[in-house]
C-alpha positions as CSV (number, residue, x, y, z in Angstrom):
1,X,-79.0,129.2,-124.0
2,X,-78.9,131.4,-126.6
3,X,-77.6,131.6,-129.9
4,X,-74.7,133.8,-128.9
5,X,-73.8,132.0,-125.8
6,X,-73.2,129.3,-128.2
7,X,-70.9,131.7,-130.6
8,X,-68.8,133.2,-128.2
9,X,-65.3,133.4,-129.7
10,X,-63.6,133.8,-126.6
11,X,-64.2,130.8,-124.9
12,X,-61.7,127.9,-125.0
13,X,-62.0,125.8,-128.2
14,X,-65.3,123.7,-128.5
15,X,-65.5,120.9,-131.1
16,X,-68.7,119.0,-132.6
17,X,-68.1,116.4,-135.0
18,X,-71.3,115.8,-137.2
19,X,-70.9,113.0,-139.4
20,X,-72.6,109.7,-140.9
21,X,-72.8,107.6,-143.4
22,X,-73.6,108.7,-147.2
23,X,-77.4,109.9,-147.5
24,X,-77.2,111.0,-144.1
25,X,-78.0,114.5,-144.8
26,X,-74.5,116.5,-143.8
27,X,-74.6,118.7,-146.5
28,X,-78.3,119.8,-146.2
29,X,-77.1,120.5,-142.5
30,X,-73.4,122.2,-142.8
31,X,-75.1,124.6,-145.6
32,X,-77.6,125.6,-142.6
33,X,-75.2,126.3,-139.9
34,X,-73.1,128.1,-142.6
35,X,-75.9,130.5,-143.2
36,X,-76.4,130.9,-139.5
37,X,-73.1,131.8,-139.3
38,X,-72.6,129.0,-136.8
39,X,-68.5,127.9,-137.3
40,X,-68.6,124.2,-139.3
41,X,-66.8,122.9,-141.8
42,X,-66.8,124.6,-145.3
43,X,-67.2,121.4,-147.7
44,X,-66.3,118.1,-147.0
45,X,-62.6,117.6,-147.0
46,X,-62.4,113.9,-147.4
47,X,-64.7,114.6,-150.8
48,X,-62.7,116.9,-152.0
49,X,-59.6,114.5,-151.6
50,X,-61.0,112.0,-153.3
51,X,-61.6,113.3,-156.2
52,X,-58.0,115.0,-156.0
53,X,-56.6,111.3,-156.1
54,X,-59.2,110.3,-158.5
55,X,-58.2,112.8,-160.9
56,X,-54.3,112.0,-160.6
57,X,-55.1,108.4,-161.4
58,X,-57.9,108.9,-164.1
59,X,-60.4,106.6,-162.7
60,X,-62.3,105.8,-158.8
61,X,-60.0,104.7,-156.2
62,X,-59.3,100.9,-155.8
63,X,-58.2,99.2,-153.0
64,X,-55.1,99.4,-153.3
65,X,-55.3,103.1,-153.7
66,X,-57.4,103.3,-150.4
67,X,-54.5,103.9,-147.9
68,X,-52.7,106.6,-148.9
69,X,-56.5,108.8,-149.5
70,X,-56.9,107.4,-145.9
71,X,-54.0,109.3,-144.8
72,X,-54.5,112.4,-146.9
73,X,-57.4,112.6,-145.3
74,X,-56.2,112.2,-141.5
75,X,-53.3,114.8,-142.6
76,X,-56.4,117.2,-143.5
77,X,-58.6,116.3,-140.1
78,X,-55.9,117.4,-138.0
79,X,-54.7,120.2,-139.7
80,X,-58.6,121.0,-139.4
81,X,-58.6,120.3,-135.9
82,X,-55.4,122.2,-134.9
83,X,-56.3,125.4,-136.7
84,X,-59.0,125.8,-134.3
85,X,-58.3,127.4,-131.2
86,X,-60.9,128.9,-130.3
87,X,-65.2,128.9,-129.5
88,X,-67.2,126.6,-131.4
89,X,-66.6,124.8,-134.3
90,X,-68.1,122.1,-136.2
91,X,-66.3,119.4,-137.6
92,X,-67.6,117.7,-140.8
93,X,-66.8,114.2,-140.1
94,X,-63.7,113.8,-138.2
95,X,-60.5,112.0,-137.6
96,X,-62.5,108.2,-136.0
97,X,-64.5,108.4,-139.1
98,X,-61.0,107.0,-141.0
99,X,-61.8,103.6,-138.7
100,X,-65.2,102.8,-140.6
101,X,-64.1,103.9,-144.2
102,X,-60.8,102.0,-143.6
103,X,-62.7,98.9,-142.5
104,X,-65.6,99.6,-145.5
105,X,-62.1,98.5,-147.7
106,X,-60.9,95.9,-145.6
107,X,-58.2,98.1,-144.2
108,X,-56.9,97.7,-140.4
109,X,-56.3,100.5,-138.5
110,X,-52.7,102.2,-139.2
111,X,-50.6,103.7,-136.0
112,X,-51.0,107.5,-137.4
113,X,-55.0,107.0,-137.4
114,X,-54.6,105.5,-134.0
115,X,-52.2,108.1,-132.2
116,X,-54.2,110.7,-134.3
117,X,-57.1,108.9,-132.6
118,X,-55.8,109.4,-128.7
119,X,-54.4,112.8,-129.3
120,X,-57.2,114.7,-131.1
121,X,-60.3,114.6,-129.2
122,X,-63.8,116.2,-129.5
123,X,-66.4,117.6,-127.2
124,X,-69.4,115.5,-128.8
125,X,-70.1,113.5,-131.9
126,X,-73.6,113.8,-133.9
127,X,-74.3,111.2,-135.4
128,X,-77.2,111.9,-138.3
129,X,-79.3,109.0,-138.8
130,X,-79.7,108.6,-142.9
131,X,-82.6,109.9,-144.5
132,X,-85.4,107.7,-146.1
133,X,-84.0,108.5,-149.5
134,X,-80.2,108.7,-151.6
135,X,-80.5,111.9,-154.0
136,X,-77.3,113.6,-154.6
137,X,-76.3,115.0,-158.0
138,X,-72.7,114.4,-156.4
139,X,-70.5,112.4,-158.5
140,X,-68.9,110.3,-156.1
141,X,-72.4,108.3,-155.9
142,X,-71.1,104.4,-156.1
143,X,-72.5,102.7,-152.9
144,X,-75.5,100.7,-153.6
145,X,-78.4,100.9,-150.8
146,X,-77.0,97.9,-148.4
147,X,-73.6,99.5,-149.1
148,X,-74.2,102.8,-147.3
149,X,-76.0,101.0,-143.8
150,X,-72.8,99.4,-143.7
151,X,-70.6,102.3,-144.1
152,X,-73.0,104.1,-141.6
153,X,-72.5,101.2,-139.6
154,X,-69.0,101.0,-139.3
155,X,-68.8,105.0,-138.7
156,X,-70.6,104.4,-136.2
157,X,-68.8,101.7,-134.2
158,X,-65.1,103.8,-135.1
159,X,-66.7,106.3,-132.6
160,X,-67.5,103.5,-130.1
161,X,-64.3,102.1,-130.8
162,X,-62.6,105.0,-130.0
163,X,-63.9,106.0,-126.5
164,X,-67.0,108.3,-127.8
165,X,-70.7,107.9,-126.7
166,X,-72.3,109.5,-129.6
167,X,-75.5,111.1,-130.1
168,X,-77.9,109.8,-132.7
169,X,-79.8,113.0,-134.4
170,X,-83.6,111.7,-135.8
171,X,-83.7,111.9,-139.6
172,X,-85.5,115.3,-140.5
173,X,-85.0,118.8,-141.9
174,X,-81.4,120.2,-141.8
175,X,-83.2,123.5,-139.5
176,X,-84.8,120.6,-136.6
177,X,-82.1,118.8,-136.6
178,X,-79.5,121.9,-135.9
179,X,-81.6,122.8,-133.1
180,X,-81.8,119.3,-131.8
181,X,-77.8,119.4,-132.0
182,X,-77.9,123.0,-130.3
183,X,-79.9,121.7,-127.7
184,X,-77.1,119.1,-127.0
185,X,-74.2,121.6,-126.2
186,X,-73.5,123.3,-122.8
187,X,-73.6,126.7,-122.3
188,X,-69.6,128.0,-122.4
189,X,-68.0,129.0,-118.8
190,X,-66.8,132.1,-119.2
């Protein structure tokens, strides 16, 4: 399958979700499908929320702030998911992933997350195994080591929870690990 078997715009729309737990790599690996010109997620939406709350309030989010990020974000994922209608798209993160931050903060599931849940499915979920090391001049960095293998953890069991088999993508470069994820999706009837 080629490259632009993968692309074609006219197909029905095909979703990906890539996601993981912090230090998994996501940003190493949506900057490389960008410059492919592969269709992914510019940025990470639930980061950029974050810091829109965290600016509001002056300070990180508590837990007591954590619900109503938890449904900014799930407003964002959909609106995300709906805009695409069309070919292939990758998703960075997506709307299951609200399950492991939510439980992270000792949250329960809420009945817009679960709905949102049945509703808005993807093709496949990638799930990127974390790298050996936590570098990120990101200023969102507050999860200490045993920390982020939880919230990989419960990322991970979200997807389960919520009828996906995902597919575990080894720890290496973000160019191997695209072409492992390539490798993954069928070629488009036409």
């Amino acid at each position: 399958m080629t490259l632009q078997q993968l692309l074609n715009p006219t197909t029905p729309p095909r979703r990906y979700v890539i996601t993981g737990g912090p230090s998994a790599g996501k940003d190493a690996v949506f900057t490389e499908l960008q410059e492919m010109g592969v269709p992914a997620t510019v940025g990470e939406p639930a980061r950029e929320i974050y810091r829109a709350h965290r600016d509001r309030l002056g300070r990180h989010l508590q837990v007591g702030d954590r619900q109503a990020y938890s449904r900014d974000v799930l407003a964002a994922f959909v609106r995300e998911f709906c805009d695409h209608t069309a070919g292939l798209h990758f998703y960075n993160r997506g709307i299951p992933d609200g399950y492991g931050w939510d439980a992270f903060f000792g949250l329960r599931p809420y009945p817009e997350l679960e709905e949102a849940t049945r509703i808005y499915r993807y093709d496949a979920v990638f799930i990127l195994d974390a790298l050996d090391d936590f570098d990120s001049e990101d200023d969102l960095v507050w999860a200490k080591e045993r920390e982020i293998r939880r919230v990989h953890e419960l990322i991970i069991q979200g997807y389960y929870d919520a009828g996906y088999k995902p597919i575990f993508v080894p720890a290496d470069d973000a160019a191997r690990r695209i072409s492992f994820i390539l490798a993954q999706l069928p070629v488009p009837a036409v």
